[in-house]
N, C-alpha and C positions, 0 to 999 in steps of 0.2 A: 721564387718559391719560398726561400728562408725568408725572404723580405715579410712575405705576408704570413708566414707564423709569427714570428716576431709584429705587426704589427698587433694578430690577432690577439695573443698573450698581454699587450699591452691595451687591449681595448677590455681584455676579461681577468685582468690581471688579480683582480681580489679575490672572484670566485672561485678561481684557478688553487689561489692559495688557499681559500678556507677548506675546497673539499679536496687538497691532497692531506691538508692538517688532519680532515677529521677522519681519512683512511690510516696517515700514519699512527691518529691515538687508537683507531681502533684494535690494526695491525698488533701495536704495542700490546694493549689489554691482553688482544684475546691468547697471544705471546706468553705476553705473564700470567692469566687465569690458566694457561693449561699447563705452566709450569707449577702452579701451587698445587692443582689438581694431580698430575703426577706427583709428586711430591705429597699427595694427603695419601693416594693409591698406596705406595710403597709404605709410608709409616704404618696405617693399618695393617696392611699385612706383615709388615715387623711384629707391629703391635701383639695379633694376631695367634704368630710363630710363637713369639716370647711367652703368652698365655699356655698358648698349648705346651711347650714346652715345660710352663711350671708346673701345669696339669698330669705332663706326665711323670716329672720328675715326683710329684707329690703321691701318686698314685704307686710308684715303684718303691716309695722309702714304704708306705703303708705295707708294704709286702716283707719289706724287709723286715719290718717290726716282726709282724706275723714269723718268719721265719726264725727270728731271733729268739723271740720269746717260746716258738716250740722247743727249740734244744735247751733253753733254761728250765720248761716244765719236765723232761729228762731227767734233769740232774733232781728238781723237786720231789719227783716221782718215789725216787731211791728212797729218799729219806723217810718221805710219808710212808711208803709199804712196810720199810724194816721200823720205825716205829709203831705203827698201827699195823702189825702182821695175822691180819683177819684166818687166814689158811693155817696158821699155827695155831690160834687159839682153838678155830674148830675140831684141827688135830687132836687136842688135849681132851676136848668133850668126849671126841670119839673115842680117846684110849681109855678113859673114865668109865665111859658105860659097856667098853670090852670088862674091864676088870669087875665092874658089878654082876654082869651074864657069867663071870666064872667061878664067883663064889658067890652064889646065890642063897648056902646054908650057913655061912659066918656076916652073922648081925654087927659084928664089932666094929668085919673091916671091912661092912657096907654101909654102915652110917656115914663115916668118916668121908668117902666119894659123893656118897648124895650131897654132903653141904657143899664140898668144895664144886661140885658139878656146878648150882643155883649160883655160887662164885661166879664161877668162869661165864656161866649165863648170862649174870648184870653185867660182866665185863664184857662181852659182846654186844650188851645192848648198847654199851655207852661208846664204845670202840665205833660199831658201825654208823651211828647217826653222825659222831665226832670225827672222820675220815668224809663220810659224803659231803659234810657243810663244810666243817675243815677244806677239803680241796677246793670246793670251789671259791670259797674266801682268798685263798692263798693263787690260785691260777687269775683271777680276778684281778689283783693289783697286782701282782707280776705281769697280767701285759699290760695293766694300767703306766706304770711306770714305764714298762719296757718301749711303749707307744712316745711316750713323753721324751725319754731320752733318743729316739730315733730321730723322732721329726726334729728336736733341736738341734742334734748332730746335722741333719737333711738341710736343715733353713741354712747354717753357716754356711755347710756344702755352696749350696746356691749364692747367699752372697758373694762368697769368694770368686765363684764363676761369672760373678756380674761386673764386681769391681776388679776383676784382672785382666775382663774382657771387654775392650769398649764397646766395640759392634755389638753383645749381647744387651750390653745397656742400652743403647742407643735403638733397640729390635722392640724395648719399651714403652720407646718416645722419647726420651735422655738423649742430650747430648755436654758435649762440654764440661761446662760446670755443675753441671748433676752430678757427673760420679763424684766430684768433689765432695757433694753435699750428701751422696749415701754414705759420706766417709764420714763427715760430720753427723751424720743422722745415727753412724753406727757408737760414735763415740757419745752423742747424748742417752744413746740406750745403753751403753755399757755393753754393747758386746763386740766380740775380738772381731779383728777385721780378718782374722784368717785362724782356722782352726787345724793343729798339728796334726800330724798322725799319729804322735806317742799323747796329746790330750785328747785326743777321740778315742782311744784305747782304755786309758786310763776312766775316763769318763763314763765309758760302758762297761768297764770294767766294774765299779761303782756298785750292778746290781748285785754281786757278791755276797753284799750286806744283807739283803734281803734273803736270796735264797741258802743262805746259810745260820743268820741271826734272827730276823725279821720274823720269819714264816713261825718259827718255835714261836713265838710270843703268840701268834695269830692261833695257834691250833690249841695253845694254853686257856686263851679265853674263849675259844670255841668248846673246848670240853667243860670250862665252867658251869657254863651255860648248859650246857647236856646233863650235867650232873646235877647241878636245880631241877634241869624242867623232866626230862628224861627219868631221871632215875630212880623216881618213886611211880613212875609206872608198871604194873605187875607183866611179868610176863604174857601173864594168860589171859589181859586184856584185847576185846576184842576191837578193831579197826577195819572202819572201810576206804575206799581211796581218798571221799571228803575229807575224813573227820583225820589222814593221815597229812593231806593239803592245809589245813589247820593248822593241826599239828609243826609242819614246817616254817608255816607263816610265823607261828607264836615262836618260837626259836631262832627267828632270821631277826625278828622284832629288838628282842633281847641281845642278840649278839648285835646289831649294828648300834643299841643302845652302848653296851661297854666300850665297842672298838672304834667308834667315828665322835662320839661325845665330842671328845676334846683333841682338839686339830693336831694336835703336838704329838698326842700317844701316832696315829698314823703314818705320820712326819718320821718319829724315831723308827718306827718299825721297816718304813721303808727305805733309809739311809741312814747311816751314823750320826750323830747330834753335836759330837765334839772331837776336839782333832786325836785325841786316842784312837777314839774308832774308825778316823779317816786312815790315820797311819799302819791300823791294823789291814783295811782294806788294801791300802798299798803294798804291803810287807804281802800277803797272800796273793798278788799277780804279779811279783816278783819286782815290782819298783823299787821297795827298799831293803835293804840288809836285814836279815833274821836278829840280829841283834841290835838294831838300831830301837835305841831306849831315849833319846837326844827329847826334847819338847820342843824343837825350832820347828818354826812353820815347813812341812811339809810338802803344801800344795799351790804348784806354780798360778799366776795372774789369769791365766786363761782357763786352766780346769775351776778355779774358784769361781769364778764367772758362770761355768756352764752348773758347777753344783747351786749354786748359791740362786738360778734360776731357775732349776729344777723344785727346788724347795718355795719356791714362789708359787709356782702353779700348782702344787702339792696342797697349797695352802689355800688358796682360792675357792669361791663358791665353784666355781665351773669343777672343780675337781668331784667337789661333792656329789653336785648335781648329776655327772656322767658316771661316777662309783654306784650311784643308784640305779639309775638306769640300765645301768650293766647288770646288777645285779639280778633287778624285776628281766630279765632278757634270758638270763641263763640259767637261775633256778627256775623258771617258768619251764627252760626247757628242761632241766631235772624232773618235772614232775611228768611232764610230757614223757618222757622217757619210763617215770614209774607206772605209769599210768596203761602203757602199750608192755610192760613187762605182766600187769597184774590181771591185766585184761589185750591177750596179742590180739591183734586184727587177720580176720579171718580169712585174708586173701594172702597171707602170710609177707604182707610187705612194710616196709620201715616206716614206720608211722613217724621219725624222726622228724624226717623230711619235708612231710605236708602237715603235721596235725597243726590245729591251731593252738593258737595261746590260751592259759588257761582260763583268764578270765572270760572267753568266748565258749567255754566249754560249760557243758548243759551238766547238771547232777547225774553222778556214775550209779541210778541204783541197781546197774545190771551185776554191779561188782560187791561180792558178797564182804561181810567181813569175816575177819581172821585173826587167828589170835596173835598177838605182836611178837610170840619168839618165833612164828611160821614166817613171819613178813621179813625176819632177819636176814637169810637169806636173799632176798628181792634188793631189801635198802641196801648192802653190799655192793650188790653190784652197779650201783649206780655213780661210784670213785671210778670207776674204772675207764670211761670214756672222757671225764674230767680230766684224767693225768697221761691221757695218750700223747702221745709225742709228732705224732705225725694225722693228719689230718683231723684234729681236734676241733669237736662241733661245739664247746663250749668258746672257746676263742673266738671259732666262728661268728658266733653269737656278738661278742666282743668287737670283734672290728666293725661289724654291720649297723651297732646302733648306732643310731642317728647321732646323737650326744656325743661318743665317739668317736665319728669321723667329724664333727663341726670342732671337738675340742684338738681333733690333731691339724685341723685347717689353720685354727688360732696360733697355734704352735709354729706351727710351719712357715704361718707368715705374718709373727708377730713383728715385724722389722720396724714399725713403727713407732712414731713418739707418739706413747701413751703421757694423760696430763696424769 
């Protein structure tokens, strides 16, 4: 019986071997095709995780912003009321025209209230227009910036979770020598490979500048502008919602003329420009001694980096381009808002919420006009949801634009080498 296997193998000897050969290549192949195949399986879905992942990560710093920037509008808040303290000046009118009902037979010492009264009047006018634009200029690039500093603090965050974690690299599609070359990749961009917790402090610390230096200057050229265009307006001029929407536009026109013209005035307003100012800001979040007068550099390798890029994207078309957009987003919803003040809707619900933009909206001739010391009251209150601290529809407005969130994408994961 072995004889005649053995014979037979030697009569089919060749055949024998070509098709165990072309079993064993196939064997092999299909071996190794299902091992690359598991192997593409797994990367993608690394791939996959690490996306989502930064999706979410990206998603939660945006929030952070949001939250950050409302308890800075807080502390804004303060200042804007007690400088621009609309309730007091009203008080004063009131006391005025008490004191003229009680001596209505002495001409001497009612002349003397009528003028100062027309005073306090123009000063109302200029106070309320100069407090609604004012605010929203100022809540505007405070979370303009406050967006910028978040997401850059967020990016390193993530770098640092990439480069100290292999498997998170690798959940990319990295392996090996990549993280090497994100390391190199981070040193051709200039930015640190690891961000502390006392320059992340300090960093954010930073918007200091603005809400206690910056915002003055911004509310300084906003009343300019008020008192050019505003304030040879008579009182007893009459206005309808149009001609008030106008009105706004031609004063947004002029302010974004003085305060965006030139890159630099924005720049200084939203950071300090020289290391006085920087030391100033450190000396106030307690970094350096109240008496430190020294001119030695102040600011360690790694904060300079994060300001000195801050000031980059400040600088940038994209800056401008999403300062605008923001703007056209949330004075639109200003007027939306006066708009549902001067005329409420009659099912008595928040017009905030659904009305549309202005540009989509039909001429108001249901809305009579009035004369502009009546409207004073109306334009007043329209600071007031501006500078809320906690569920602030202006902000709102701000995170949602488009321009917005693509400029905080940029940010978040500029990690590459720009030429």
């Amino acid at each position: 019986m072995l004889q005649r296997i053995v014979d037979y193998y030697k009569r089919h000897k060749r055949p024998i071997l070509v098709t165990g050969g072309i079993i064993s290549v196939a064997y092999l192949t299909s071996h190794y095709a299902k091992q690359k195949f598991l192997q593409f399986q797994d990367r993608n879905a690394k791939a996959r995780a690490a996306k989502e992942n930064l999706r979410r990560r990206f998603d939660q710093n945006q929030l952070d912003a949001m939250y950050s920037v409302l308890a800075l509008v807080e502390v804004i808040r303060d200042q804007i009321e007690t400088r621009f303290n609309h309730e007091e000046l009203v008080g004063r009118i009131a006391n005025l025209k008490t004191r003229n009902l009680a001596d209505p037979e002495n001409p001497e010492e009612a002349k003397q209230p009528v003028v100062t009264k027309l005073q306090l009047w123009e000063d109302l006018k200029i106070m309320t227009f100069t407090r609604a634009l004012g605010s929203i200029y100022v809540v505007e690039l405070l979370g303009i910036l406050g967006h910028i500093q978040m997401n850059l603090v967020g990016r390193l965050i993530y770098i640092e979770s990439v480069v100290g974690e292999q498997p998170a690299y690798d959940a990319m599609g990295k392996t090996g020598n990549d993280v090497s070359s994100l390391n190199d990749l981070m040193e051709a961009t200039s930015t640190p490979a690891k961000v502390s917790y006392d320059n992340e402090r300090l960093y954010l610390s930073f918007s200091w500048w603005f809400i206690n230096r910056g915002w003055k200057d911004v509310i300084k050229i906003v009343q300019e502008v008020v008192n050019e265009t505003v304030g040879s307006i008579p009182l007893k001029q009459k206005f309808n919602y149009n001609e008030l929407v106008l009105l706004f536009a031609t004063l947004r026109s002029e302010i974004d003329q003085k305060l965006f013209m030139d890159p630099e005035v924005i720049l200084d307003l939203l950071l300090p420009s020289d290391s006085k100012g920087e030391r100033e800001v450190l000396r106030a979040c307690g970094a350096l001694g109240i008496d430190v007068s020294s001119e030695q550099e102040s600011i360690n390798e790694g904060l300079r980096i994060l300001l000195d890029e801050t000031k980059d994207f400040i600088e940038c078309s994209d800056f401008s381009l999403v300062r605008s957009k923001a703007m056209d987003a949330m004075l639109e919803f200003m007027l939306v808002d006066l708009k549902d003040k001067l005329c409420p809707s009659s099912d008595g619900s928040d017009s905030l919420a659904s009305s549309p933009r202005i540009i989509e909206m039909p001429l108001n001739e249901d809305i009579p006009s009035q004369p502009l010391a009546k409207l004073l009251p109306v334009l007043a209150q329209l600071s007031y949801p501006v500078l809320r601290s906690n569920s602030n529809p202006y902000l709102r407005e701000l995170a949602q634009c488009k321009e917005m969130q693509a400029f905080s994408a940029i940010i978040y994961s500029s990690f590459e080498i720009l030429n």
